[in-house]
N, C-alpha and C positions, 0 to 999 in steps of 0.2 A: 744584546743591544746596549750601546752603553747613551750616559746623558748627555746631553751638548755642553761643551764645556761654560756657557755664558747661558742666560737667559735674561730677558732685558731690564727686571725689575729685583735680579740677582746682586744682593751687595757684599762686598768682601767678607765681612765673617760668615754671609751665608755660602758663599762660594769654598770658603775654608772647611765648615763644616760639611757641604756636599763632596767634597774630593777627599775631604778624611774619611767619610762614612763607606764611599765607591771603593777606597783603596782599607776597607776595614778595619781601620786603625781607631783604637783607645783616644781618649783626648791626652791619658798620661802616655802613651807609646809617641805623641806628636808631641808633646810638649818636651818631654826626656829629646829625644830627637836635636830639639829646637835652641832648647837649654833653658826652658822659662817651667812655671806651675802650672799644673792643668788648669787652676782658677783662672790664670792668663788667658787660655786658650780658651776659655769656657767666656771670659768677657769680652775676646776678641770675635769669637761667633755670633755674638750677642751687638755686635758694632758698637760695644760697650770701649773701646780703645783702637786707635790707628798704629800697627806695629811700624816699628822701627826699622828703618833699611835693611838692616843686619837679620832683624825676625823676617822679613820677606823672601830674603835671598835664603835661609836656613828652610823655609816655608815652602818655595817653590822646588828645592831641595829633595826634602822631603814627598814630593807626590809627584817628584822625575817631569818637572816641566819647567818651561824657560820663564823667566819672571813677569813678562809679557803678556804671557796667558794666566797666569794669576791677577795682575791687574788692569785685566782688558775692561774697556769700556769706564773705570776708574777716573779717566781725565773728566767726564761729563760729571759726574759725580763732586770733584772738586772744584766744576763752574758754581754752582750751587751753593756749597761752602763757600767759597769765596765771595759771591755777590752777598750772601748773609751777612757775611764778614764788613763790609764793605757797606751795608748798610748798619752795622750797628756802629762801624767810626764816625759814620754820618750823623745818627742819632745824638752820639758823643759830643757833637761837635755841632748840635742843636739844628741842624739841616732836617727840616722834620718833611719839606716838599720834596727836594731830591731823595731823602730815604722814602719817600711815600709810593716814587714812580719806579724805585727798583723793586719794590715790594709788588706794584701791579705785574715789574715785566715777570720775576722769577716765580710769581703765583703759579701759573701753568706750568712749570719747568719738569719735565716726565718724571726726572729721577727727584722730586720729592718723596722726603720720607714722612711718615705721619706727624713725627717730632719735628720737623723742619715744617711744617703745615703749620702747627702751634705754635713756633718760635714767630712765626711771620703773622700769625693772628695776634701776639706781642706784641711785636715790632707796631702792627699798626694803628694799637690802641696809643700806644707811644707816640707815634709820629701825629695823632690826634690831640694828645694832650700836649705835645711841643705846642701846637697849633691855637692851643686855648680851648680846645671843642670837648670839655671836661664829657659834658652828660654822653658826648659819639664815645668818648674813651670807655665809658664806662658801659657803654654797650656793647661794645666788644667784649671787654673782660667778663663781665659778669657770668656770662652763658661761660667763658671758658674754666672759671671758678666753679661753677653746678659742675660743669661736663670731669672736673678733676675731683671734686669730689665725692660724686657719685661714681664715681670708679674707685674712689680709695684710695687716690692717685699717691704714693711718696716719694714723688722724685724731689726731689730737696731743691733742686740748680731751676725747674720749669718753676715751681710754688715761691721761688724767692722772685724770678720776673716778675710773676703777680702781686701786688699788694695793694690792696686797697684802704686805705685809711681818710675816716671823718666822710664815707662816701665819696670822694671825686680826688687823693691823689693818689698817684702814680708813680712808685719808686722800680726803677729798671733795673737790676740788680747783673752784671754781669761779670760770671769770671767760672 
């Protein structure tokens, strides 16, 4: 019995790693393949990286299926990122109520990921202190401050969003 090829909370590097696992293959047999490092393929399972047209079509390739089926259901996926997107030019661009109301629509959005959960509990401590509502900003952050460091958090790109200094400001840090 073999696995469906999609499942709904299924995302690309996990889809890469389930079809390379079903089809037995090394991560260096797929990466040699593919023509990249196995680190590559190890941070592309990881949705640590979005490969390149050229690594998808080598990809879909690779485990004998048309490019389609490797990235099905993907377009939902980049509604998501985009509206993110879309609200951090807004923030850029000091719109702190219009980024506020993409923030409530994309909150429910199925295909959030955990990190896209916390980028948007950012985003809206942000669009608070655009606002002036320093002590609301800071009540957002704070808990997400405990919650990263009580996990030991080192992502370097989320802890630079964060910064609190003199208690109430707010440096957005993106890139």
């Amino acid at each position: 019995m073999s696995t469906p090829l999609h499942t709904k909370s299924e995302t690309l590097g996990a889809r890469v790693k389930r079809l390379r696992t079903e089809r037995e293959m090394s991560q260096e047999k797929l990466a040699d393949f593919c023509g990249v490092t196995n680190g590559w393929i190890s941070k592309l399972e990881k949705d640590k990286y979005w490969p390149s047209p050229e690594l998808i079509t080598n990809l879909s390739a690779a485990f004998k299926i048309p490019v389609h089926e490797l990235l099905q259901e993907e377009d939902k996926r980049m509604e998501v990122v985009s509206r993110i997107k879309l609200i951090e030019v807004l923030l850029e661009r000091n719109k702190p109520f219009e980024a506020e109301s993409y923030i409530l629509e994309v909150e429910g959005h199925p295909e959030l990921t955990t990190k896209d959960k916390l980028v948007l509990r950012i985003h809206y401590a942000e669009c608070l202190y655009q606002q002036a509502k320093h002590q609301e900003s800071l009540l957002v952050l704070i808990p997400i401050i405990e919650e990263l460091e009580s996990t030991n958090h080192h992502d370097a790109i989320i802890l630079s969003w964060v910064s609190v200094d003199n208690g109430c400001k707010i440096s957005n840090i993106n890139g």
